[in-house]
C-alpha positions in Angstrom: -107.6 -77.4 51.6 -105.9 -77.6 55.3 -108.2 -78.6 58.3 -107.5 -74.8 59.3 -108.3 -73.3 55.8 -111.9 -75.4 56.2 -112.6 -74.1 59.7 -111.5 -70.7 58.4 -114.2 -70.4 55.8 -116.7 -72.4 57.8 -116.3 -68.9 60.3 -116.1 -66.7 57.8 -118.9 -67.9 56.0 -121.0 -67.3 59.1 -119.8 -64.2 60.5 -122.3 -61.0 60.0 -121.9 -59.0 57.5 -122.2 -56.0 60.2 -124.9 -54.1 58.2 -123.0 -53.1 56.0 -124.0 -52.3 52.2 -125.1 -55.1 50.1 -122.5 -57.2 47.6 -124.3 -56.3 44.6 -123.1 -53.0 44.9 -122.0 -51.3 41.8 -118.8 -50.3 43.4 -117.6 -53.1 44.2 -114.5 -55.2 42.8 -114.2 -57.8 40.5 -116.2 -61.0 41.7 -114.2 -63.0 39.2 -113.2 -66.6 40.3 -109.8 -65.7 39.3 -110.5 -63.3 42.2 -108.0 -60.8 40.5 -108.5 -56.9 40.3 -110.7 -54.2 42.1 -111.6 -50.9 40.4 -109.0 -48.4 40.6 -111.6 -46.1 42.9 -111.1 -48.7 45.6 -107.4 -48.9 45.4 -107.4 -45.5 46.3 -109.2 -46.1 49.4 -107.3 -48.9 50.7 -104.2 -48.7 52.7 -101.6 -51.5 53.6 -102.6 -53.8 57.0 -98.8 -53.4 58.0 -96.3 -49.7 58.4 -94.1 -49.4 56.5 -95.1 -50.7 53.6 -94.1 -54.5 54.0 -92.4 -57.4 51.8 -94.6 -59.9 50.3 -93.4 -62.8 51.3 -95.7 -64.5 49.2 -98.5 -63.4 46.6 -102.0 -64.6 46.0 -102.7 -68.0 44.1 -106.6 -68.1 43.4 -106.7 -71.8 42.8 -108.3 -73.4 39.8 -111.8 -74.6 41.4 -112.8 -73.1 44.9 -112.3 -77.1 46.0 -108.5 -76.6 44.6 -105.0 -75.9 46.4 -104.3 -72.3 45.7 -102.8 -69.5 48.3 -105.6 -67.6 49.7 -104.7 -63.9 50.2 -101.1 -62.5 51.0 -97.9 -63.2 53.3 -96.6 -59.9 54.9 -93.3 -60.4 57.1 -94.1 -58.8 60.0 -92.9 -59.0 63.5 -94.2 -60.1 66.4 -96.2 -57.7 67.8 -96.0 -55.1 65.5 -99.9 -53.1 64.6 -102.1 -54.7 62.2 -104.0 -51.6 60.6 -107.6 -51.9 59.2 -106.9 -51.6 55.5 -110.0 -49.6 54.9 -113.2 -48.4 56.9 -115.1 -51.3 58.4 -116.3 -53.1 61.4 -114.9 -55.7 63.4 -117.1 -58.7 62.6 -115.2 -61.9 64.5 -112.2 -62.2 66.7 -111.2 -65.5 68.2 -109.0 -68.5 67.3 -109.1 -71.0 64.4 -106.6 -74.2 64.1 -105.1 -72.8 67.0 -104.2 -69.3 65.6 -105.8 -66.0 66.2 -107.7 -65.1 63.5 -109.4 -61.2 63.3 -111.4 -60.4 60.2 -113.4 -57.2 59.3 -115.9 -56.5 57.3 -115.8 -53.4 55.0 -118.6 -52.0 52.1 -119.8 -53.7 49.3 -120.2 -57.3 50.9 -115.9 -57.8 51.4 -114.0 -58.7 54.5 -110.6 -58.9 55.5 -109.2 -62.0 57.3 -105.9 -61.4 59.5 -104.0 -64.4 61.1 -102.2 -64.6 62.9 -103.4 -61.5 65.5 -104.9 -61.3 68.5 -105.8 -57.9 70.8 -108.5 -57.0 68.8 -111.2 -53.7 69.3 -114.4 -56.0 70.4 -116.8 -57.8 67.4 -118.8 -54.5 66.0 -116.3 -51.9 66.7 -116.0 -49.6 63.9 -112.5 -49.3 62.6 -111.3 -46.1 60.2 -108.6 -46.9 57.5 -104.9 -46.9 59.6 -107.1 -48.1 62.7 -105.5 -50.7 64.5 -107.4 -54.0 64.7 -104.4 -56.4 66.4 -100.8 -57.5 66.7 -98.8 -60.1 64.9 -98.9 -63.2 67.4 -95.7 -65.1 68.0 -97.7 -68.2 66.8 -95.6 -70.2 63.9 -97.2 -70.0 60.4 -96.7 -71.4 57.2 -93.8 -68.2 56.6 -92.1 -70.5 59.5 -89.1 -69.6 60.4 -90.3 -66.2 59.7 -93.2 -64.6 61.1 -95.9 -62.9 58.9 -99.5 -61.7 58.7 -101.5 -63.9 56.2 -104.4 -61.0 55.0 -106.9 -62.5 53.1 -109.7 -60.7 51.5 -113.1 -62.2 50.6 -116.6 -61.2 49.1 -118.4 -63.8 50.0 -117.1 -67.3 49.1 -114.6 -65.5 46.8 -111.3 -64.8 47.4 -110.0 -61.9 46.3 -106.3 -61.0 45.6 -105.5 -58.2 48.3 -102.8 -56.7 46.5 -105.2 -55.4 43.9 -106.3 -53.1 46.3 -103.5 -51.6 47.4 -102.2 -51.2 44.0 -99.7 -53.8 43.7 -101.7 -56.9 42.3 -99.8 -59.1 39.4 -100.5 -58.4 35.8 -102.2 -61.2 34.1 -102.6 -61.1 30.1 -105.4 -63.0 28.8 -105.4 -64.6 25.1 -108.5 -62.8 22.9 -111.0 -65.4 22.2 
């Protein structure tokens, strides 16, 4: 894990959960370490971060152990500053800059957030956000997409990272062996 991957989770793991409901929640989506799949009634309520619908410049990895290298959540090419969109309803839990990159995340029901780097120009830490709200713009800060420029949305529940494409619909197929 980068320097900047550790300080992300170290701020994530202490931003407020915004009173929102707890993680427990029946409805929520899979907690798996995988971190792979959400029910199909929550794909239904999330929308993508970036209009029109972008390329994925590169898809989740969930690594192996949470200690692991893996990819962390999503690569979106993007432009610089074109409207990141909350992806569902939530509240703008922390805004401010990690390993020298704007980092905005929200926090939605059912214990999960949303990370977005890098943006900046976000509504102030508690504002609620509606789905298709916006909650930033795309920084001209270089990325790992360098030479291109993306939004990195990551999506969390808890410690656990989940693959954001699975709730938009678009999250890689992955066939099991029966035991």
């Amino acid at each position: 894990m980068s320097i900047g991957s550790a300080l992300l989770v170290a701020v994530l793991s202490i931003a407020p959960a915004a009173d929102l409901p707890p993680a427990d929640s029946p409805a929520g989506a899979s907690t798996a370490l995988t971190g792979r799949g959400a029910t199909s009634q929550q794909s239904g309520r999330w929308a993508w971060p970036l209009q029109p619908q972008p390329e994925v410049v590169r898809r989740f990895d969930a690594p192996d152990q949470p200690w692991l290298p893996g990819h962390r959540g999503v690569d979106l090419a993007a432009a610089v500053g074109q409207s990141v969109l909350a992806p569902t309803d939530g509240r703008v839990s922390w805004s401010g800059v990690v390993a020298g990159r704007a980092v905005v995340v929200v926090t939605h029901e059912n214990g999960l957030r949303s990370t977005f780097e890098p943006v900046a120009g976000s509504p102030a830490v508690g504002t609620a956000v509606a789905r298709g709200d916006r909650v930033g713009q795309i920084t001209a800060t270089a990325g790992h997409c360098a030479p291109r420029t993306c939004l990195h949305w990551g999506v969390l529940r808890g410690d656990t990272y989940l693959d954001p494409l699975s709730f938009v619909g678009r999250a890689s197929v992955i066939l099991l062996p029966l035991s």
